[in-house]
Each structure stands twice: as structure tokens, then as C-alpha cells.
N, C-alpha and C positions, 0 to 999 in steps of 0.2 A: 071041026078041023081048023077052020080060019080061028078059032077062041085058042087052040091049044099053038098056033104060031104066033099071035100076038104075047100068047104066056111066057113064049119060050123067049122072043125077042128083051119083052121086059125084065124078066129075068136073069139075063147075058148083061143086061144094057145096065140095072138097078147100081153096082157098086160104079163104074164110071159117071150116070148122073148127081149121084151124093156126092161124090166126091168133087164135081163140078160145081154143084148148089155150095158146098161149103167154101170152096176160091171165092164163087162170087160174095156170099157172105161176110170172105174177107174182105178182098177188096174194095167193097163197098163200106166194110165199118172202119179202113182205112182211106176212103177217100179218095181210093186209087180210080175209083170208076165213077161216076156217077146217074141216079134218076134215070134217066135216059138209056144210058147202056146196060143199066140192072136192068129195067124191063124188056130192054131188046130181047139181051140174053132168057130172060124166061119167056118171054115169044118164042123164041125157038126151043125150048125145054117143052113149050104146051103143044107145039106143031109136031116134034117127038112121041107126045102121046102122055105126058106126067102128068098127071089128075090135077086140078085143080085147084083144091086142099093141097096138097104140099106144094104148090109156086105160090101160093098164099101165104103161109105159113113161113117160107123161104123168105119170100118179101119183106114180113115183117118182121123175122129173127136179124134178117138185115140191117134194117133199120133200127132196131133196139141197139145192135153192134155199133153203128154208128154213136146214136146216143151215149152212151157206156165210152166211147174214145172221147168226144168231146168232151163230158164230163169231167174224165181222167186228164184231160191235158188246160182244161178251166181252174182246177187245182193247184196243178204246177204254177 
């Protein structure tokens, strides 16, 4: 019973977190945010209950985003 209320939360919850992981992604490969408040922020993504592997995975799509802007504007 309690498996099939956690399913159903994650579930409901799934398209508002993606959709959140991708802002932070932004803003973080914009600069908007930094270190500190990306990891807050997925502190509170893990205390939600999102595995592990994707605030991982998040993290580091992040910070590639980052790389990729700098890059881009090292050229200019």
C-alpha cells in the first residue's frame, strides 16, 4: 500500500521535477546561480525522494552546460 502511494506521488510529482532540474541546469550554465545553491537546490530534490542517479547526472549535465558557455563566450 505505502509502495503504491510513493508511486503515485512520484508519478504526479515527475514532470514538475524535470522541469525544475532543467532551470537549475540553466541557470547554472548561465551563471545565474552558483556551487552552492545548485547543490542546495538538489538537497532538496534528494529530501523529495529523486534517486540519486539523476541529481548525479543533473549535476553534471550542469556543469558541462557551464563549460559549453564559457567556452562559447572565450571565442567571442
Amino acid at each position: 500500500k505505502e509502495m503504491w502511494r510513493q508511486y503515485i506521488y512520484v508519478y504526479q510529482a515527475s514532470p514538475e521535477i524535470s522541469g525544475y532540474i532543467s532551470e537549475l541546469i540553466a541557470a547554472y550554465g548561465e551563471g545565474v546561480i552558483d556551487d552552492r545553491t545548485l547543490d542546495m537546490e538538489l538537497e532538496t530534490l534528494r529530501k523529495l525522494g529523486v534517486p540519486e542517479a539523476r541529481l548525479a547526472l543533473a549535476k553534471r549535465r550542469a556543469q558541462l552546460r557551464r563549460a559549453r558557455m564559457l567556452a562559447r563566450a572565450a571565442r567571442r
